[in-house]
C-alpha positions as CSV (number, residue, x, y, z in Angstrom):
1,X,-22.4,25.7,15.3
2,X,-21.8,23.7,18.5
3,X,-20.1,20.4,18.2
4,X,-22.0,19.4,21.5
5,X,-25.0,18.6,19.5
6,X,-23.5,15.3,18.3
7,X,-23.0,13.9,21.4
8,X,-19.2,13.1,21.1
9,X,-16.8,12.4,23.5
10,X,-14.8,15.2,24.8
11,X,-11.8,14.2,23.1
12,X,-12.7,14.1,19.8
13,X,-15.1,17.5,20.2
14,X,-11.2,19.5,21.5
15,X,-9.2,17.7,18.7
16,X,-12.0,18.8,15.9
17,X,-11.8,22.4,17.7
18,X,-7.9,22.3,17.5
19,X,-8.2,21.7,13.9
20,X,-9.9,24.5,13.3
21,X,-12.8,22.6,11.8
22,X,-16.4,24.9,11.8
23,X,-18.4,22.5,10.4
24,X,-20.5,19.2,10.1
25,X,-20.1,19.5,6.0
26,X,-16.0,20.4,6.3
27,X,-15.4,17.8,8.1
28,X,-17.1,15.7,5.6
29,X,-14.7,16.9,2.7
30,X,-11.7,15.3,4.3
31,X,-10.8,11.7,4.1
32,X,-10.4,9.4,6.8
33,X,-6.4,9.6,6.8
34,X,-6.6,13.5,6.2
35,X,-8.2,13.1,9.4
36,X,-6.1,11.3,11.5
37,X,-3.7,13.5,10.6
38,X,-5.5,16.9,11.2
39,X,-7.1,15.3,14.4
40,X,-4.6,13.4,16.3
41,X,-6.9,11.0,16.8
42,X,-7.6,6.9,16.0
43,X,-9.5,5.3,13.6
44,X,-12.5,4.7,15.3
45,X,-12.6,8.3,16.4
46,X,-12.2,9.6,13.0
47,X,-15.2,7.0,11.7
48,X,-17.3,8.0,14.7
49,X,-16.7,11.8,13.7
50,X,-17.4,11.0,10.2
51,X,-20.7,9.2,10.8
52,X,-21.9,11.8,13.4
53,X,-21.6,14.7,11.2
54,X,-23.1,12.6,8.5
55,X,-26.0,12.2,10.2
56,X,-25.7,15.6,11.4
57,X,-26.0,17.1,7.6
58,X,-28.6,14.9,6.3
59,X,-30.9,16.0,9.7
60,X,-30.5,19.9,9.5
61,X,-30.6,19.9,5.8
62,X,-33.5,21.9,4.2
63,X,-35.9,21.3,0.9
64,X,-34.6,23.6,-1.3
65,X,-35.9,25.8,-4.3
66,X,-33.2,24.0,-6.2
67,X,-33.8,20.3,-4.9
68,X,-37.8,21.2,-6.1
69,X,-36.9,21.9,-9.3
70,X,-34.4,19.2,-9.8
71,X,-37.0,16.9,-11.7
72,X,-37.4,19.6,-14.3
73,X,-33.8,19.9,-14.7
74,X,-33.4,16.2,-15.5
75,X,-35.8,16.2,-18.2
76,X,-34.1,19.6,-19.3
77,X,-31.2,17.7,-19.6
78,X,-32.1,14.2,-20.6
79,X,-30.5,15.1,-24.1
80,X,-26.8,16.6,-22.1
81,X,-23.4,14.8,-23.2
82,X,-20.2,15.1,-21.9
83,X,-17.8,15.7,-24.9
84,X,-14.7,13.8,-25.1
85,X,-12.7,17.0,-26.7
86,X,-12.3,14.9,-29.8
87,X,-14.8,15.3,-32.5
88,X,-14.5,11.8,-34.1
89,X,-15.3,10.4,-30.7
90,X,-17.9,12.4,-30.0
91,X,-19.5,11.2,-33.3
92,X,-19.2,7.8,-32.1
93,X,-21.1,8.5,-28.9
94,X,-23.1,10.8,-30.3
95,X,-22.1,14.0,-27.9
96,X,-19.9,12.2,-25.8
97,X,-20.7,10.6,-22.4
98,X,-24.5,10.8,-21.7
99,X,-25.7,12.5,-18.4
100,X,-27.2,10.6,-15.9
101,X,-25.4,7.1,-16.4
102,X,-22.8,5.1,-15.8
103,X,-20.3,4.5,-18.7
104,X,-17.7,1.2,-18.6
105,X,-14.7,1.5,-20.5
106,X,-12.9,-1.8,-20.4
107,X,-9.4,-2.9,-21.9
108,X,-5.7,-4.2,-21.2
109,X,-2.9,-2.5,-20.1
110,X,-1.8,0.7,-22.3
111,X,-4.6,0.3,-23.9
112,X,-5.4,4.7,-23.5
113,X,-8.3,3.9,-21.0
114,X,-6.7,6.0,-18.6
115,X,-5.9,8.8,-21.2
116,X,-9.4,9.2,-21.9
117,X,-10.3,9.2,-18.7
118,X,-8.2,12.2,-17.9
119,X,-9.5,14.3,-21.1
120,X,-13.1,13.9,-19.8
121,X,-11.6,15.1,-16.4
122,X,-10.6,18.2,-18.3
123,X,-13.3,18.4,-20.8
124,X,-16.0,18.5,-18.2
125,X,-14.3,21.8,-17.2
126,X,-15.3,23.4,-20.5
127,X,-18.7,25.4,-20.7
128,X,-21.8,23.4,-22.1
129,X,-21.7,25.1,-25.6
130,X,-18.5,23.5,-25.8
131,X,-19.1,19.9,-25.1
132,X,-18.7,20.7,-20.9
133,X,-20.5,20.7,-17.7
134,X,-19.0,24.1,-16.6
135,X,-17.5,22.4,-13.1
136,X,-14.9,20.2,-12.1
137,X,-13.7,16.0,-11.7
138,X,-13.4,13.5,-9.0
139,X,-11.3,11.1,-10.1
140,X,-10.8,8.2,-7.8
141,X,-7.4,6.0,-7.8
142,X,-8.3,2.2,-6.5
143,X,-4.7,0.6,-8.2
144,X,-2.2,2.7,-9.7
145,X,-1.0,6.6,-8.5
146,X,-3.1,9.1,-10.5
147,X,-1.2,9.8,-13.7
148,X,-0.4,13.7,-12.5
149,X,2.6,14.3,-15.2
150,X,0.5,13.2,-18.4
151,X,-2.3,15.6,-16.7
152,X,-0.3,18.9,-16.8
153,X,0.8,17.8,-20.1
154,X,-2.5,17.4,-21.3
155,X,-3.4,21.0,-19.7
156,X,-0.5,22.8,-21.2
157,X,-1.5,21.0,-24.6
158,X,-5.2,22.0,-24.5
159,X,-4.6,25.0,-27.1
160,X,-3.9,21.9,-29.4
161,X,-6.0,19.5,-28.6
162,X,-9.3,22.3,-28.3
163,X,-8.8,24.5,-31.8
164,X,-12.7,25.2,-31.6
165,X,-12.3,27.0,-28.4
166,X,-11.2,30.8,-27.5
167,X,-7.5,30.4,-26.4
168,X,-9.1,32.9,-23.9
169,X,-11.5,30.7,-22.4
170,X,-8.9,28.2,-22.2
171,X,-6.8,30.6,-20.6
172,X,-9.2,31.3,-17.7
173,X,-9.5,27.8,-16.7
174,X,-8.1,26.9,-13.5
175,X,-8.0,23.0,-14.7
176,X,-5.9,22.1,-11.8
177,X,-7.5,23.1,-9.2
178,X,-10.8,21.6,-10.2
179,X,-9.9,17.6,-10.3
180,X,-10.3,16.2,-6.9
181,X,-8.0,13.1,-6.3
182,X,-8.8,10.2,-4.1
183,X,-7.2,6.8,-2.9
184,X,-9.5,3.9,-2.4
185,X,-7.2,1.3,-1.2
186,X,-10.1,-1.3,-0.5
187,X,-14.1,-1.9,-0.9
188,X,-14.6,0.0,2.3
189,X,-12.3,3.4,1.6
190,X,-14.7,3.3,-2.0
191,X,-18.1,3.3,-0.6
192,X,-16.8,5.9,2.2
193,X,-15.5,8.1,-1.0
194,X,-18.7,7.7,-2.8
195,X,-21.4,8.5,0.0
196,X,-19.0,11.3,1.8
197,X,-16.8,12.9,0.0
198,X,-18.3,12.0,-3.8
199,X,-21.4,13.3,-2.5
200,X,-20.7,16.6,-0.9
201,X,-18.4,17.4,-4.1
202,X,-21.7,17.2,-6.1
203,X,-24.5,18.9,-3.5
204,X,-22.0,21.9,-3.6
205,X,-21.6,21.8,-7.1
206,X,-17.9,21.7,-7.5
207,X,-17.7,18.6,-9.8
208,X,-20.3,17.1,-12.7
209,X,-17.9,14.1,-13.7
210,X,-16.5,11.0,-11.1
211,X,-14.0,8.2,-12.8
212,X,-13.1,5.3,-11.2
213,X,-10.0,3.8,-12.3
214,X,-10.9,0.5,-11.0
215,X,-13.4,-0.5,-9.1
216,X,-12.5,-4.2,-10.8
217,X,-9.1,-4.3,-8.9
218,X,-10.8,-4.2,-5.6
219,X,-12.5,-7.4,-6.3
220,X,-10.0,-8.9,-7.5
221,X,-8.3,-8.5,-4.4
222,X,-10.7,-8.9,-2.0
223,X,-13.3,-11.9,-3.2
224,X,-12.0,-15.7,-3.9
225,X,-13.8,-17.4,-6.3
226,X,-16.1,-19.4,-3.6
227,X,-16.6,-15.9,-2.2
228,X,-19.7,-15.2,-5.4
229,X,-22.6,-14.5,-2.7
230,X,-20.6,-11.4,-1.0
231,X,-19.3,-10.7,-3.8
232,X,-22.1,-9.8,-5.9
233,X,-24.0,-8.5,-2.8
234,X,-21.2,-6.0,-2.5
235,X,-21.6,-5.2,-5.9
236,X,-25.3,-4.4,-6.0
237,X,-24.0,-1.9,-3.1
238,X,-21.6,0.0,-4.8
239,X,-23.7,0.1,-8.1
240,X,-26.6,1.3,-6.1
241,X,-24.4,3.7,-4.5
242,X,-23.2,5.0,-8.3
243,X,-26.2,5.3,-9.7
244,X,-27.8,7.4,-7.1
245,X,-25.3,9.6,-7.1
246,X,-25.6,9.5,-11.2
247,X,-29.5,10.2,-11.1
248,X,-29.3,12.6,-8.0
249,X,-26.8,15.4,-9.5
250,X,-27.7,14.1,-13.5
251,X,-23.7,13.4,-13.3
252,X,-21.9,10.9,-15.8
253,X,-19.7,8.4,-13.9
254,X,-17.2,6.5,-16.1
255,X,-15.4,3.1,-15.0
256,X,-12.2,2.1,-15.9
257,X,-11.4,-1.5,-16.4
258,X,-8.3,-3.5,-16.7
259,X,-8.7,-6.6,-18.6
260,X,-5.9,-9.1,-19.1
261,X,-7.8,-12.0,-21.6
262,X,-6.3,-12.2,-24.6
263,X,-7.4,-10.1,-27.8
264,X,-8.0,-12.2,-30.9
265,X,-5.9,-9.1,-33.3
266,X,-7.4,-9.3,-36.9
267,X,-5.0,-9.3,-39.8
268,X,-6.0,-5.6,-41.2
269,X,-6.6,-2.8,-38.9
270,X,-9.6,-2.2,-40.6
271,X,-11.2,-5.4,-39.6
272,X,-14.3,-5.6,-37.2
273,X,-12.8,-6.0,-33.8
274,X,-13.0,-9.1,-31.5
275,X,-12.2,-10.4,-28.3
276,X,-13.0,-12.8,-26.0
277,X,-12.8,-11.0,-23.1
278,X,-16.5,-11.0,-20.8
279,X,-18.0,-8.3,-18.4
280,X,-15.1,-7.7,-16.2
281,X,-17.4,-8.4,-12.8
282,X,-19.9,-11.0,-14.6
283,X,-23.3,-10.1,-15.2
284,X,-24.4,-8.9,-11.8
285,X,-23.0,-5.7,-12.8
286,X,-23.1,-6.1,-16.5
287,X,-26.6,-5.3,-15.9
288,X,-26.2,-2.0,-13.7
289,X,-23.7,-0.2,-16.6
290,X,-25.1,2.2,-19.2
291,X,-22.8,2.4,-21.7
292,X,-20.3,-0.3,-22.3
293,X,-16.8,0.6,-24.3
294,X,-13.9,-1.4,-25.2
295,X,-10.4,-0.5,-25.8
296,X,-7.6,-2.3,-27.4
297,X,-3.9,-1.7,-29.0
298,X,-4.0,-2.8,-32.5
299,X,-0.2,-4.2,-33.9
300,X,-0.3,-0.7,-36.0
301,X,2.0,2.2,-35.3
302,X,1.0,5.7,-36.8
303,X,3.1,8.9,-37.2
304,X,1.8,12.4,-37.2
305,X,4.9,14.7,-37.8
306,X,7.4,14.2,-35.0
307,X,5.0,11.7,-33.1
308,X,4.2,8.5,-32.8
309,X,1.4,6.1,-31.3
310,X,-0.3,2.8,-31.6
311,X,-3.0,2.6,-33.1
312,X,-6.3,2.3,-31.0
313,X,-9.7,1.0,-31.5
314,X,-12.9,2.3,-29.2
315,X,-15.9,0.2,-29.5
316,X,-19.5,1.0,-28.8
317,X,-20.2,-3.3,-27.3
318,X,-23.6,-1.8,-25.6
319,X,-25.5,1.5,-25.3
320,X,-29.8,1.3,-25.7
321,X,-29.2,5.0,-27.8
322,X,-25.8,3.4,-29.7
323,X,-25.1,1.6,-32.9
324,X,-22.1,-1.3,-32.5
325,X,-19.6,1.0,-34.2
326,X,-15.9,1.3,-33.9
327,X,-13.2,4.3,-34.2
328,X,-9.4,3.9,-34.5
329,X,-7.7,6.3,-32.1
330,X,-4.3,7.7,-30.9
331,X,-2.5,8.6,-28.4
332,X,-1.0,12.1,-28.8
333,X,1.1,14.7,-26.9
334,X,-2.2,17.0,-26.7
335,X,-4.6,14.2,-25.7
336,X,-6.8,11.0,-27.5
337,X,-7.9,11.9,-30.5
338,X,-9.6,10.1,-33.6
339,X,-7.9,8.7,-36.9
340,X,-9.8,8.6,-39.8
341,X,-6.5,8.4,-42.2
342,X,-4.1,6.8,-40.9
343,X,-0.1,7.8,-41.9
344,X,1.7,4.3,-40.6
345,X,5.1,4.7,-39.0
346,X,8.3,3.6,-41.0
C-alpha cells in the first residue's frame, strides 16, 4: 500500500510510516488520541488522516460473496436474541435482546443498568446455542470510567452465574480480550466512535453487541433548553448512525440511561410498578428505540446465603413483540439474575 495515494502532506505520510501503520483500515481502529500519541502529530492532522483513509476504505472496498448474501442472513436471523445469561430474564424478553434493534434501558443511579449491561458484554461471547453471538463487545463510556473491577468479577464468576454451560467452553473463552472500551467525552468523539471505529469492529467481525452507557449525558451537557432545534437534529444523526449500524451487521445495540425523576415506590414489592419519569431525550428519539426497559431499586433487601442485594424490578414499558410485564431482579457476586422467591434480609 502506498500512503501517497491519499494525497497527504509529507508530514503526516512520515509520522504514519514511523508508526509503523500498513494500512488505511489500521489506522481506522485507533482513536483520535491513540493517534496523537502514536503519530506525533496535531489534531487536525490526526482528523485529516482519519477522513482520508476513510474515504480511502470505502473507495477500494469490494462486493463481496458475503455482503450478497447478507439479505438472506437477516431473514435467517430475524428470529436471533441475545441472552441475558439469566433465564428469568430471558423469559421476560423472550430470548433476550432481539437482533437487529436498538434496546433502551433507562433508570436512576444503582439502579443495576450498568450490571446488565456488562453481562450482555459477556454473554454475547457465548456460542448461539447458548443464548450468544459467538464474538465480542464494544462498550462505549460517555460519563463514568468503565466498571473494569465488577467485569473480571463477573468473568471469574461465570462458572456460577452459567450452570447450563460446559465449564470447558467457559474455560476457552478469552472474555477479556474481546470487549473493546471507548471514551466518548462529547457528541463529536460519539459519532467518530460509531462510523470509525464501531464500524470496522463489526465489518471484521470482532464484535456483534455495542452499549452505550450514555448517550443521554452528552445532551445534557451540551444542549440548553432553547437549544431543541440542534438538539433533536443531532439526535436524528446519531440514531440514524445506530441503526445503520444495527440493520447493516443484524447487531443489537443497547442504551443506558440515567434518570434522576423521582420513582413513585408502591407499598408491596409485588405491586405493578410506576414512575413518572418520560423518554429520557423526548419523543424525537422515543420514536427511533426498539425496545424500551426500565429499572428501578425497590425499598426491599434480599439475602441469598452470605449475600445481599436490593431488590430490582425490569420492566418491559414498550417492545411491538413484548407484553408490559415485570421481573424482580438482583444484584449478585456472579452477575443479575432473576427472583422469583424472594428470601428478605433480616
Amino acid at each position: 500500500m502506498n500512503w501517497d495515494q491519499l494525497q497527504l502532506k509529507p508530514r503526516i505520510i512520515s509520522a504514519v510510516q514511523r508508526a509503523h501503520l500498513k494500512s488505511f483500515r489500521e489506522v481506522l481502529v485507533f482513536s483520535e488520541p491513540d493517534l496523537q500519541k502514536m503519530t506525533g502529530l496535531s489534531r487536525p492532522d490526526v482528523q485529516e488522516l482519519l477522513h482520508a483513509a476513510a474515504t480511502a476504505c470505502r473507495t477500494r472496498q469490494p462486493i463481496t460473496a458475503l455482503q450478497l448474501q447478507r439479505g438472506e442472513c437477516r431473514r435467517l436471523e430475524s428470529g436471533l436474541r441475545l441472552g441475558t445469561g439469566c433465564p428469568v430474564l430471558d423469559q421476560l424478553l423472550r430470548g433476550g435482546l432481539p437482533v437487529g434493534g436498538v434496546t433502551e434501558l433507562a433508570g436512576e443511579s444503582g439502579a443495576g443498568k450498568t450490571q446488565l449491561g456488562l453481562q450482555l458484554c459477556l454473554s454475547v461471547q457465548y456460542p448461539v446455542e447458548h443464548g450468544g453471538l459467538s464474538a465480542g463487545a464494544l462498550y462505549i463510556c460517555t460519563e463514568d470510567p468503565f466498571p473494569i473491577r465488577r467485569l473480571q468479577q463477573l468473568i471469574s464468576e461465570q462458572t456460577s452465574l452459567r450452570s447450563d454451560v460446559p465449564p470447558s467452553l467457559i474455560g476457552r473463552l478469552r472474555f477479556s480480550d474481546n470487549i473493546y472500551l471507548e471514551h466518548a467525552a462529547d457528541l463529536d468523539s460519539l459519532q467518530v466512535c460509531l462510523s470509525r471505529r464501531a464500524a470496522l469492529l463489526l465489518a471484521q467481525g470482532r464484535v456483534r453487541l455495542v452499549v452505550v452507557d450514555s448517550v443521554a449525558a452528552l445532551f445534557r451537557c451540551e444542549f440548553q433548553p432553547g437549544d431543541w432545534l440542534e438538539r433533536n437534529k443531532q439526535l436524528l444523526t446519531v440514531s440514524s448512525m445506530v441503526h445503520h449500524l444495527s440493520h447493516e451487521f443484524t447487531t443489537p445495540v443497547f442504551y443506558l440511561f440515567k434518570v434522576t425523576d423521582v420513582f413513585h415506590q408502591p407499598e408491596s414489592s409485588s405491586s405493578s410498578p410506576s414512575s413518572s419519569v418520560s423518554p429520557a431525550l423526548g419523543l424525537a428519539w422515543a420514536n427511533q428505540v426498539t425496545v424500551r426497559l426500565m429499572m428501578r431499586r425497590l425499598q426491599v433487601t434480599v439475602s441469598r446465603g452470605d449475600q445481599s442485594s436490593a431488590l430490582r424490578r425490569l420492566e418491559v414499558v414498550f417492545a411491538p413483540h413484548l407484553a408490559r410485564s415485570s421481573r424482580d431482579v438482583a444484584v449478585w457476586r456472579e452477575g443479575l439474575r432473576g427472583v422469583l422467591d424472594p428470601v428478605l434480609a433480616p
